[in-house]
C-alpha positions as CSV (number, residue, x, y, z in Angstrom):
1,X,0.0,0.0,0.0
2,X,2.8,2.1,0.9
3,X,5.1,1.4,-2.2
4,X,1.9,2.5,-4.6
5,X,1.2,6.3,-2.5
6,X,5.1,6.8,-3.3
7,X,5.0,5.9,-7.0
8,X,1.9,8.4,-6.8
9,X,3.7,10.8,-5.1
10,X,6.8,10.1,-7.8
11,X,4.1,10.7,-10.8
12,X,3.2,14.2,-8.9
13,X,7.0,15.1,-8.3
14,X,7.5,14.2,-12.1
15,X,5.5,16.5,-13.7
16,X,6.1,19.3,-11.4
17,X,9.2,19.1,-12.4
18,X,8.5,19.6,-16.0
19,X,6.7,22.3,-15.0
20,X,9.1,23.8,-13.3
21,X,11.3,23.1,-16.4
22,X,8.8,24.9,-19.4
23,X,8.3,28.0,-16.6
24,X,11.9,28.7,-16.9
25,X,12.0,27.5,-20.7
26,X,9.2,30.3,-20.8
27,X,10.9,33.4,-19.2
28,X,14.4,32.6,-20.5
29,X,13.9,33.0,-24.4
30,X,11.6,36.8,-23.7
31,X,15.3,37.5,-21.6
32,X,17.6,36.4,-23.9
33,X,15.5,38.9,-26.0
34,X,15.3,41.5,-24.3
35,X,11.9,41.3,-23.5
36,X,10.6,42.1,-27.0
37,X,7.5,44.5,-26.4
38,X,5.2,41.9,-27.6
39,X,6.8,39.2,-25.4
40,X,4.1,37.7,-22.7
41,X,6.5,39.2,-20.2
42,X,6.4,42.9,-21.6
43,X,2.8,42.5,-21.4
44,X,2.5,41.6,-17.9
45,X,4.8,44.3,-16.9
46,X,7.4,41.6,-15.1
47,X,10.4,43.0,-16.1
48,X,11.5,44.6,-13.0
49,X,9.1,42.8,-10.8
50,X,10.6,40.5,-7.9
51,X,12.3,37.1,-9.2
52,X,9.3,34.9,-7.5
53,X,6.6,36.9,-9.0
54,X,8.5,36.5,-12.4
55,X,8.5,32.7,-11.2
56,X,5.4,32.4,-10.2
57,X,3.7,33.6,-13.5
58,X,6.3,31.9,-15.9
59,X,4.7,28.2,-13.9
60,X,1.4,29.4,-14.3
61,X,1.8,29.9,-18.1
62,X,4.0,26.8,-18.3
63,X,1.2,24.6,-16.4
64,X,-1.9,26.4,-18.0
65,X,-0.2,24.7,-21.3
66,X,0.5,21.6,-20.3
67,X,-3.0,20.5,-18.9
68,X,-4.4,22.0,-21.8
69,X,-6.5,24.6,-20.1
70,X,-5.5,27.7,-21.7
71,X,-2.8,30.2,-22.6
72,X,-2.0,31.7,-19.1
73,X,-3.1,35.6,-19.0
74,X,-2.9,36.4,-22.4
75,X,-2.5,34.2,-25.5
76,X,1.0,34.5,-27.3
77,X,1.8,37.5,-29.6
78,X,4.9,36.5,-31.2
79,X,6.4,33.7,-33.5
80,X,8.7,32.7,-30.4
81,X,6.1,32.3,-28.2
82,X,3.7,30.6,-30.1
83,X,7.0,28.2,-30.7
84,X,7.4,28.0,-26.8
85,X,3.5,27.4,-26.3
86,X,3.1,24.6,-28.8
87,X,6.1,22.5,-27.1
88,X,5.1,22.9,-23.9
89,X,1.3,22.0,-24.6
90,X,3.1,18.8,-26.2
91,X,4.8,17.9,-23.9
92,X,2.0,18.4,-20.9
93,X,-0.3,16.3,-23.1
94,X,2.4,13.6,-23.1
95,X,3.4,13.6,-19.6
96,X,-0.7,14.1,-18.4
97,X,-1.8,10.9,-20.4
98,X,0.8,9.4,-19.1
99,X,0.3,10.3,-15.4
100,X,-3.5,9.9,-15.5
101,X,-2.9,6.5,-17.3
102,X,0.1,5.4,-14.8
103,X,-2.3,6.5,-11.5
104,X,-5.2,4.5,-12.7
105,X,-3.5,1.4,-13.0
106,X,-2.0,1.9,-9.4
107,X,-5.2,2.9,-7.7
108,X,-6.3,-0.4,-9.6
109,X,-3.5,-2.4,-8.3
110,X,-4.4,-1.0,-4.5
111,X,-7.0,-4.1,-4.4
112,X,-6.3,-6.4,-7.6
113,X,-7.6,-9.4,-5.9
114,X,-10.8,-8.1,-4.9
115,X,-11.4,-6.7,-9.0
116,X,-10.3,-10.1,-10.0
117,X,-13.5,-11.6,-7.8
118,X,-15.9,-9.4,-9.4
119,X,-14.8,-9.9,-12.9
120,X,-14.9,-13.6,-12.1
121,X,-18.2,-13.5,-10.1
122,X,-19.1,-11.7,-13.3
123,X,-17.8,-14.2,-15.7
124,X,-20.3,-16.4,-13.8
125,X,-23.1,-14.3,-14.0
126,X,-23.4,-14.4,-17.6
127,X,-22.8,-17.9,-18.2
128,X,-25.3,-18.8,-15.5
129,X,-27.5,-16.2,-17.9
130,X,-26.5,-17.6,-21.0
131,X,-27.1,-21.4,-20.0
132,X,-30.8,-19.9,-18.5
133,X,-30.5,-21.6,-15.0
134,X,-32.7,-22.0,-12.5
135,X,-33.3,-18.8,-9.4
136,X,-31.7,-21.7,-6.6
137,X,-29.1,-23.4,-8.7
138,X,-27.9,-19.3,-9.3
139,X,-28.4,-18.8,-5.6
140,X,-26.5,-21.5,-5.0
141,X,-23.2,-20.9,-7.6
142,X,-23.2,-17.0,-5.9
143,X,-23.3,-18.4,-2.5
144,X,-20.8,-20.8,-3.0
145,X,-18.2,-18.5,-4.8
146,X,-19.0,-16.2,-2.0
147,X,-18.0,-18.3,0.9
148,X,-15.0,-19.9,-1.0
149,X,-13.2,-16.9,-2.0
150,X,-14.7,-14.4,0.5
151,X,-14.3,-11.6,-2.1
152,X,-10.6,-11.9,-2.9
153,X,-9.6,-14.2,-5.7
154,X,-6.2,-15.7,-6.2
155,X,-4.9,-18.5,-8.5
156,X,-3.4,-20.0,-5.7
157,X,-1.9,-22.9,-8.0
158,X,-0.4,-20.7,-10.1
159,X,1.2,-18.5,-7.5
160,X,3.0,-21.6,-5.8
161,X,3.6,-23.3,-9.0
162,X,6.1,-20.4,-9.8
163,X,7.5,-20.9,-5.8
164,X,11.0,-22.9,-5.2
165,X,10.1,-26.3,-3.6
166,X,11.5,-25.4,-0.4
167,X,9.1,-22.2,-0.3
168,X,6.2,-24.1,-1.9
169,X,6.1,-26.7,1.0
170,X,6.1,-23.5,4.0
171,X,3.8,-21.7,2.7
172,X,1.2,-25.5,2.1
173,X,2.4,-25.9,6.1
174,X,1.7,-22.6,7.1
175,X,-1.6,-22.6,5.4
176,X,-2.9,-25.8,6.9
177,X,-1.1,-25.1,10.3
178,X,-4.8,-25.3,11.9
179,X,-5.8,-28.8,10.1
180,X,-2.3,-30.0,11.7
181,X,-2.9,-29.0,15.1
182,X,-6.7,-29.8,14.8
183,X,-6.5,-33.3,13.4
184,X,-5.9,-36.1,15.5
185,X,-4.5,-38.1,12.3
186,X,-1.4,-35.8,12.4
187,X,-0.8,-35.4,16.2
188,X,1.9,-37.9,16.9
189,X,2.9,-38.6,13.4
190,X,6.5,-38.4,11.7
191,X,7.5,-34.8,10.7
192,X,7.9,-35.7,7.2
193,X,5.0,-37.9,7.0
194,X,2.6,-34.9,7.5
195,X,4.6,-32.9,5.3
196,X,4.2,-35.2,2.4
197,X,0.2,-35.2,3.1
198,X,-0.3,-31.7,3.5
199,X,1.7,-30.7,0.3
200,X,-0.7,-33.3,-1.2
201,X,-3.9,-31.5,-0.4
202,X,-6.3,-29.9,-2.2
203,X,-9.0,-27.5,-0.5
204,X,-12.4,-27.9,-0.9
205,X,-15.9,-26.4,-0.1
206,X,-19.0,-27.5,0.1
207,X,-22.5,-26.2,1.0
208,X,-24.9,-27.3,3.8
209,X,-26.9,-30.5,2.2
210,X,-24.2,-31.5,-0.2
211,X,-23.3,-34.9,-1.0
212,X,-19.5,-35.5,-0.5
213,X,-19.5,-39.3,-0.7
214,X,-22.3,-40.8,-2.3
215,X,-22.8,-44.8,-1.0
216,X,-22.0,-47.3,-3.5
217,X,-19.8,-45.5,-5.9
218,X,-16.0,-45.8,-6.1
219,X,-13.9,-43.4,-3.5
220,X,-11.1,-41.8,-5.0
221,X,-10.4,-39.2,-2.3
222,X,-10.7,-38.9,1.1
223,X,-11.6,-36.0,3.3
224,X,-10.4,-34.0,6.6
225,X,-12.5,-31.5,8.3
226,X,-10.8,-28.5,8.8
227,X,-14.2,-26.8,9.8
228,X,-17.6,-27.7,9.3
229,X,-20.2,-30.9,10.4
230,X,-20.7,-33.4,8.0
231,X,-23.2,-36.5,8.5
232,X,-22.8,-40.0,7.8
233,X,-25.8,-41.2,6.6
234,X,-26.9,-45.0,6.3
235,X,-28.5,-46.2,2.8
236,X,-32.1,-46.2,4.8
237,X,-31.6,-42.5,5.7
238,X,-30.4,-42.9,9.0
239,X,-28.0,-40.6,10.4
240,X,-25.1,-42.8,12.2
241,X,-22.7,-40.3,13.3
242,X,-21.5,-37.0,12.6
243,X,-18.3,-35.5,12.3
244,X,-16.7,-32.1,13.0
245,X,-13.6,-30.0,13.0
246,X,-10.1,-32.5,12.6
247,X,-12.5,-35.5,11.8
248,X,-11.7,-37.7,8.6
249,X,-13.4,-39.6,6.6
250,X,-13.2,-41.5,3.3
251,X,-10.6,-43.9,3.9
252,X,-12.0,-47.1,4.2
253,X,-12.4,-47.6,0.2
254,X,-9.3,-46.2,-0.4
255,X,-7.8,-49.0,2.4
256,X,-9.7,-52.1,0.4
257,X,-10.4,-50.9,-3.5
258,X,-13.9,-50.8,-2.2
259,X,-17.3,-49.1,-3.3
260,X,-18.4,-46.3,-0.4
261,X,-20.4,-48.0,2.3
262,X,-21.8,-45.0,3.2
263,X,-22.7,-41.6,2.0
264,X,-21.2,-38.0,3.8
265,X,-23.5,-35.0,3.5
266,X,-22.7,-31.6,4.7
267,X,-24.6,-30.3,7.7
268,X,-22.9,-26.9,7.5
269,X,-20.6,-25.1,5.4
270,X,-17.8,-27.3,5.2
271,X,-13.8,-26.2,4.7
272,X,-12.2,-29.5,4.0
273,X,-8.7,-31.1,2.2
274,X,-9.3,-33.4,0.2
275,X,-6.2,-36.1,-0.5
276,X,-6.7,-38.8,-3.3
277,X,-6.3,-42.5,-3.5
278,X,-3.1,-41.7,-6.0
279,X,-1.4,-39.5,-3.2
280,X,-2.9,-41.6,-0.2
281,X,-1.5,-45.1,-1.4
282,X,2.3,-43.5,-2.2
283,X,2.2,-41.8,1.2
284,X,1.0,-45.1,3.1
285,X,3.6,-47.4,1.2
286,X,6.5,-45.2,3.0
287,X,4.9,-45.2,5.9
288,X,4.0,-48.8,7.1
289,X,2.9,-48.0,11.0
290,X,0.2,-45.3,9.7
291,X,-1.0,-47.6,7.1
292,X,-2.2,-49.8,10.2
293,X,-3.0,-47.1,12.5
294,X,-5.5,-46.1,9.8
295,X,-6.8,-49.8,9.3
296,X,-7.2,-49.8,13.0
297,X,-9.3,-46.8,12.9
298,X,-11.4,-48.0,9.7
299,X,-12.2,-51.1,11.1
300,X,-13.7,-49.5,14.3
301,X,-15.8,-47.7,11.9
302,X,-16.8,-50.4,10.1
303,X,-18.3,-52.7,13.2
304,X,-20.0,-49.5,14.4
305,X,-22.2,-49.1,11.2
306,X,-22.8,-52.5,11.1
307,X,-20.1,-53.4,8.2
308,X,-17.6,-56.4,8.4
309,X,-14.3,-54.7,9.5
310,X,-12.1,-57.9,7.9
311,X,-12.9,-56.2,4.4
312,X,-9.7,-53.5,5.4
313,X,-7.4,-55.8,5.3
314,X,-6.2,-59.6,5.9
315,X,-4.0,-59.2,9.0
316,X,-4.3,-61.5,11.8
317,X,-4.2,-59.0,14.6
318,X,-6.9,-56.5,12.5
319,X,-9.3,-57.9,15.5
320,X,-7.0,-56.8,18.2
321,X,-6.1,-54.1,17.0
322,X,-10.3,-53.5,17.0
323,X,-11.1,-53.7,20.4
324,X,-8.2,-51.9,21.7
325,X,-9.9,-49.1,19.7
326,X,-13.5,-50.0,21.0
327,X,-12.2,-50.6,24.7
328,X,-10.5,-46.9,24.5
329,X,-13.8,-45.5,23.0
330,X,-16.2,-47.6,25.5
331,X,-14.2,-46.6,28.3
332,X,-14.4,-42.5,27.5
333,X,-17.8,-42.7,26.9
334,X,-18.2,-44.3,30.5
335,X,-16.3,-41.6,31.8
336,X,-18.2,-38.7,29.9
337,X,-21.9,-40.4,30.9
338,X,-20.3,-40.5,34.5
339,X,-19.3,-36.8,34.2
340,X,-22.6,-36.2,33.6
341,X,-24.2,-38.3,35.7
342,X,-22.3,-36.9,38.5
343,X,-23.5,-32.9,38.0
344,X,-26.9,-34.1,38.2
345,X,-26.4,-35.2,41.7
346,X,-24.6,-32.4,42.0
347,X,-27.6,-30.0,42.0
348,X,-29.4,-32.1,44.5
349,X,-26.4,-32.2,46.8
350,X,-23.6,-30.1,46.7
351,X,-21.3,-31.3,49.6
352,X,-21.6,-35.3,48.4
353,X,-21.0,-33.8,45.0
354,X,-17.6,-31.8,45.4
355,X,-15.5,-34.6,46.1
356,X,-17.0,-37.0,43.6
357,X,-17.3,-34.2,41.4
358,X,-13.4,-34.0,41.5
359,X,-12.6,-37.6,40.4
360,X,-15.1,-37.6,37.6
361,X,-14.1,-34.2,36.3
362,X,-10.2,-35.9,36.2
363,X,-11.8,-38.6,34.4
364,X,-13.3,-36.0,31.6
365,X,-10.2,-34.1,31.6
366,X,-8.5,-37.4,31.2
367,X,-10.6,-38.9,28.0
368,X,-12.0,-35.6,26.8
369,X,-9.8,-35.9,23.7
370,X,-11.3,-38.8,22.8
371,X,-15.1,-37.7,22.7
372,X,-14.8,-35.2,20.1
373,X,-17.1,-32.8,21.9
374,X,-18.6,-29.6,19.3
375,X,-20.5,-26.4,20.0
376,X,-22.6,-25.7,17.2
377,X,-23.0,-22.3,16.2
378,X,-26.3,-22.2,18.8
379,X,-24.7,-23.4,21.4
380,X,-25.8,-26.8,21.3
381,X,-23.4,-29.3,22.6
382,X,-23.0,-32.2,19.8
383,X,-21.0,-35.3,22.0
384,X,-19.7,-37.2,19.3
385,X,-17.1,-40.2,20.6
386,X,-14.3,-40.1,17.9
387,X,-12.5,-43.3,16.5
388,X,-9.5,-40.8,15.1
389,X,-8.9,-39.4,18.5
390,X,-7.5,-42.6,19.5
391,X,-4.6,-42.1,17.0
392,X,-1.9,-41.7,18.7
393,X,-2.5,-44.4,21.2
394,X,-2.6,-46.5,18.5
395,X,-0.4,-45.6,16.5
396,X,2.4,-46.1,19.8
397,X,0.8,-50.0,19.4
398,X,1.7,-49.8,15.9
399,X,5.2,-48.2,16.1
400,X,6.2,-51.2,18.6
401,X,4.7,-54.1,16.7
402,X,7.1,-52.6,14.0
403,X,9.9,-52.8,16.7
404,X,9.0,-56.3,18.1
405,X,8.3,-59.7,16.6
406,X,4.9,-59.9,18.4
407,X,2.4,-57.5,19.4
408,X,1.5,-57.5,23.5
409,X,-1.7,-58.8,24.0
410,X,-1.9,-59.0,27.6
411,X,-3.7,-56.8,30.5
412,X,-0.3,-55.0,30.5
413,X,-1.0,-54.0,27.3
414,X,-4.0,-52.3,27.9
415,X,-3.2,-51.0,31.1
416,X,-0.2,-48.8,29.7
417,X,-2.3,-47.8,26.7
418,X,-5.1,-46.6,28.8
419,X,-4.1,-45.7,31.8
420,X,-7.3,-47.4,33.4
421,X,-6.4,-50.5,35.1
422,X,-6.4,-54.2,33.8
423,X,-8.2,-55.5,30.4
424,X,-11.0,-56.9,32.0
425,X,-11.9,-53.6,33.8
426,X,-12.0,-52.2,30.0
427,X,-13.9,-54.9,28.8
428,X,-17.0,-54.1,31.8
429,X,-16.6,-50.5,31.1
C-alpha cells in the first residue's frame, strides 16, 4: 500500500518538475530577447518585478499549457512564443496521459484481488444467464463463490507453482497449520510424513446438504475436516454419526479398493482437504505403522455401522487391534456419561458432590480428547465419541509391533495404553 502512494507521489513530483522546467524555458527566451514588447512578459509588466513573482507567472503559463487549459493571462503574440507554447502544450499532453494512465492502473492495483473476484463472479453471472438456470441453482453458484473466495480471488496454483520447492512446502504448512494441530491423524505422526500429506492436499468447499460421498460409488479421495459438520448417513436414511472439526473420513475404500459403504453429506458449510487415492497409497507405502493405524481406525468404523471390518485388510491382529480401539472408545464414553451423571447429583447435593465431582471431572479431563465434543454455532453441545482421536494411542501399538516380533496382547498391554487399570476392567466399562 505504501510502495503504490510513493509511485503516486513520484508521478506528482515528475510532472512538477517539467513544469518547473517549461516556466523557466518560458521566461528565459523573452530575456535572452530583451523582452521584445510583444513578449508575454512585456505585457504583464514583469520586467522589474521580484524574481518569484516573475516565477510564479512563468509556472502558471508553463502549467496552463500543459493541462491544456489555456494560454496563461494572455495568449502568445509573437512567432517565439507561439514556438514555446506549442512544445510545452506537447509535452504536458504527453506527460498528463501518461500520469492519469500510470495513477489509474496503481489505484487499480491497490485491491487487484478483490477486482479479479468481481470480474470472475461476473464471468459467472453471464454464463449462468446464457445457460438460463434456475433462481436456486444461481443462488447456489453465488453463495458458494462467496464463501469460497470471500471476495478476494487468487490462482493459488499458479502462484505456488512459480514458488521454489522449499518455499512451496512452507507456505502449504503454514496454510494448513490449523488442520495439523486440529486433526488427530497428524498429532503424533512423523514430521515428514505430515509434510508429504499436507503438500498433497487440495482445499475444498461445500454447502450445507451437499453430497460428499455418495454410498456405493467408487472413492477416490478422502476427506479431513478443517471446519464444518458433516453426517454420515446410512443407505435407509439414517443418520449414524457425525463428524466435526479435525475429523476424517473416506478412507475405508481407499484401504480395500472398495465401493463407499456410506454416503457423507454436509450439515454446514464445510472447509475440507481433500487427499486422493493416488497421493494416499504413495504416502501409506512409505509409511508402514500409519498404514495400520489407519486400518485400525477403519475397522472401528466399520463394526460400528454394522459393516464387516475384515474387508480392510487380511492381518491376523486386525481384530486386536479392533477392540483396543473399542475398549478406549467404550471406556471415554463411560467416563463422559459418569461426568454427567455426577453434575446431576450435584444440584441435589452439593457437599456429596464436590469430592465425587473431583474424580469424575479428572476422568473427563482425562478422555475428553477422545469424545470429540462440538458447540454448534447455537450453542448446542453435539458429544460425538471419535475413532481418530485414539490415533496416537494406536499408532504407539503400531510403532512397537514394527519394533517387536509380536504385538503384547496382555492386561499390561491395555493397562499402559489406557491408563485405566487391567483389560478386564475395559472390557465391563
Amino acid at each position: 500500500m505504501a510502495s503504490v502512494f510513493m509511485k503516486i507521489f513520484n508521478l506528482i513530483c515528475m510532472m512538477l518538475l517539467i513544469g518547473h522546467w517549461s516556466g523557466c524555458l518560458q521566461f528565459l527566451v523573452p530575456m535572452l530577447q530583451g523582452f521584445p514588447p510583444n513578449s508575454w512578459v512585456a505585457i504583464n509588466e514583469l520586467e522589474t518585478k521580484y524574481w518569484f513573482e516573475q516565477y510564479s507567472w512563468a509556472l502558471f503559463k508553463a502549467m496552463s499549457h500543459m493541462l491544456c487549459i489555456g494560454y496563461g493571462r494572455f495568449p502568445p503574440q509573437s512567432l517565439t512564443d507561439m514556438w514555446l507554447t506549442l512544445l510545452s502544450m506537447i509535452s504536458g499532453a504527453t506527460c498528463y496521459a501518461l500520469f492519469l494512465g500510470h495513477t489509474t492502473n496503481l489505484i487499480q492495483s491497490l485491491d487487484s484481488s478483490r477486482r479479479q473476484y468481481r470480474e470472475k463472479l461476473k464471468q459467472v453471472e453471464e454464463y449462468m444467464a446464457y445457460r438460463k438456470l434456475p433462481r436456486d441453482l444461481r443462488q447456489g453458484i453465488t453463495d458458494y463463490f462467496e464463501h469460497r473466495y470471500q471476495g478476494k480471488f487468487f490462482d493459488e496454483e499458479a502462484i505456488l507453482g512459480e514458488l521454489s520447492e522449499r518455499l512451496r512446502e512452507d507456505v502449504i504448512n503454514y496454510n494448513c497449520r490449523s488442520l495439523v494441530a486440529s486433526v488427530p491423524f497428524f498429532a503424533n505422526a512423523d514430521p515428514n510424513f505430515v509434510n508429504d500429506v499436507v503438500t498433497k492436499l487440495k482445499y475444498e468447499v461445500f454447502q450445507p446438504g451437499d453430497i460428499i460421498i455418495k454410498e456405493g460409488t467408487l472413492g477416490t479421495k478422502m476427506y479431513f475436516i478443517q471446519e464444518g459438520i458433516v453426517d454420515i448417513v446410512m443407505s435407509n436414511g439414517e443418520v449414524a454419526t457425525s463428524l466435526s472439526d479435525g475429523s476424517y473420513f473416506g478412507e475405508i475404500c481407499l484401504l480395500t479398493n472398495a465401493r463407499r459403504v456410506a454416503s457423507v453429506r454436509a450439515e454446514t458449510y464445510c472447509n475440507l482437504f481433500s487427499l486422493s487415492v493416488e497421493h494416499f497409497n504413495a504416502v501409506l507405502d512409505v509409511y508402514p505403522v500409519m498404514r495400520r493405524t489407519m486400518e485400525s481406525i477403519a475397522a472401528e468404523r466399520l463394526n460400528k455401522i454394522g459393516k464387516n471390518p475384515d474387508i480392510v485388510c487380511q492381518r491376523e491382529d486386525l481384530r486386536v487391534d479392533l477392540s483396543t480401539v473399542t475398549a478406549l472408545l467404550r471406556s471415554a464414553q463411560a467416563a463422559h456419561n459418569d461426568d454427567e451423571e455426577e453434575d446431576e447429583d450435584a444440584d441435589g447435593d452439593n457437599g456429596d458432590a464436590k469430592g465425587g465431582g473431583r474424580a469424575q471431572g479428572g476422568n473427563r479431563r482425562k478422555y475428553s480428547h477422545l469424545l470429540g465434543v462440538h458447540r454448534s454455532g447455537g450453542g448446542t453441545t453435539i458429544p460425538r465419541p471419535k475413532s481418530e482421536s485414539c490415533f496416537h494411542r494406536m499408532f504407539d501399538l503400531a510403532s512397537g509391533a514394527a519394533a517387536q516380533t509380536a504385538l503384547p496382547r496382555s492386561g499390561t498391554f491395555y493397562e499402559s495404553l489406557t491408563g485405566m487399570g487391567s483389560q478386564s476392567n475395559l472390557q465391563e466399562d
